[in-house]
C-alpha positions as CSV (number, residue, x, y, z in Angstrom):
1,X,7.8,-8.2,1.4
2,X,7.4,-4.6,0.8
3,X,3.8,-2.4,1.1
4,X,4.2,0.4,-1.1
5,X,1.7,3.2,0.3
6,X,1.1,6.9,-1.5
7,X,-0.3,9.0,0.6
8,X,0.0,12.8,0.7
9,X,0.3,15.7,3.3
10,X,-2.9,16.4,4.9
11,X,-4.8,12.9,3.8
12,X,-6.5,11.6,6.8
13,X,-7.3,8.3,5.2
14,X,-3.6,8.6,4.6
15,X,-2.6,9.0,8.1
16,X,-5.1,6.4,9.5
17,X,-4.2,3.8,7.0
18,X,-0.6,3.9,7.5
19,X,-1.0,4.0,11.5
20,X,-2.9,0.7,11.0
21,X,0.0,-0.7,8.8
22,X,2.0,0.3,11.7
23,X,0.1,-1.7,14.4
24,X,0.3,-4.9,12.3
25,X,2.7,-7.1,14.0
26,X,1.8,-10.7,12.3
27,X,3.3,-10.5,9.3
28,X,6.7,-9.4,8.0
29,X,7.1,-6.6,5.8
30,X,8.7,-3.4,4.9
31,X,6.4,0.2,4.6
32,X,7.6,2.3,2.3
33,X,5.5,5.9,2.1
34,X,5.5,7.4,-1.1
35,X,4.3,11.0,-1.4
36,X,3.1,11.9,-4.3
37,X,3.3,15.7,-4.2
38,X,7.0,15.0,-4.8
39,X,6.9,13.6,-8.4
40,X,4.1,14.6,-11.0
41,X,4.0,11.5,-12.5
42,X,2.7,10.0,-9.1
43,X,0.8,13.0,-8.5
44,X,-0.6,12.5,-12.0
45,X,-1.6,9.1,-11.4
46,X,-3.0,9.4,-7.8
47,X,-3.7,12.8,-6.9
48,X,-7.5,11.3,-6.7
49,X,-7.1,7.9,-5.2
50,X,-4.9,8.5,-2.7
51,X,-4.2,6.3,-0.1
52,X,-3.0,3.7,-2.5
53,X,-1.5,0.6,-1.4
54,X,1.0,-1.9,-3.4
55,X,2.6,-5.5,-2.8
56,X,6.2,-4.5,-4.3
57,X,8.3,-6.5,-6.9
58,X,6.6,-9.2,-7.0
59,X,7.6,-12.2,-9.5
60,X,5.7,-12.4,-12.7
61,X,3.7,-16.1,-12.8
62,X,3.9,-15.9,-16.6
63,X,7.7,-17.4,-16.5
64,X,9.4,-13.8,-17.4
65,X,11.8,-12.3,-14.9
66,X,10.1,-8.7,-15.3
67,X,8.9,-7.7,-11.2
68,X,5.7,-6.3,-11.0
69,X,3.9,-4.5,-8.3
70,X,0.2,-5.9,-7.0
71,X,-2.1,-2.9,-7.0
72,X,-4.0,-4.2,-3.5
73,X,-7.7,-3.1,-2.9
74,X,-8.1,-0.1,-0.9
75,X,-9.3,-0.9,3.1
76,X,-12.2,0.8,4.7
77,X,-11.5,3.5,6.8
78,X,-13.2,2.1,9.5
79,X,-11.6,-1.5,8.9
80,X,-9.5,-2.5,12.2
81,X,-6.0,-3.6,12.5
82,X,-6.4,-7.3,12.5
83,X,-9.0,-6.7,9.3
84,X,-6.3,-5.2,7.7
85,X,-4.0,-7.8,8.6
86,X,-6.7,-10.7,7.5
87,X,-6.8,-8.7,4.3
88,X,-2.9,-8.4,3.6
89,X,-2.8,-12.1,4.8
90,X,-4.0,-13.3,1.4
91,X,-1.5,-12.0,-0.5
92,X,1.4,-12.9,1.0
């Protein structure tokens, strides 16, 4: 699995969030960090939001072979590791 995070320079949510992702050593996956001050159209779509997390390429359950990515509910700051972890659990 793949967690897709955009983030950008100076974010402390960012920062914490991805430390966090870091820490989690339960479940196997690959962290990708997107920053979207290097493409508008991210930029565009996030500049507000940020951080922003996403389950990558995940199989569409309506029988077409078109990968998706999950759009995954944005943690609590204050939310510890293993919450995050109980969190990501469900959708893996």
């Amino acid at each position: 699995m793949r967690i897709i995070l955009y983030s950008k320079p100076g974010c402390h949510l960012c920062e914490g969030l991805q430390e966090k992702l870091e820490q989690i050593q339960n479940l196997k996956f690959e962290l990708e960090i997107r920053d979207i001050t290097t493409r508008e159209d991210w930029f565009q779509a996030y500049q507000y939001e940020v951080p922003v997390l996403f389950l990558a390429n995940l199989r569409s359950t309506e029988g077409t072979q078109e990968n998706k990515d999950l759009h995954l509910p944005r943690p609590s700051p204050r939310a510890t590791v293993q919450q995050l972890q109980n969190m990501l659990q469900k959708y893996f």
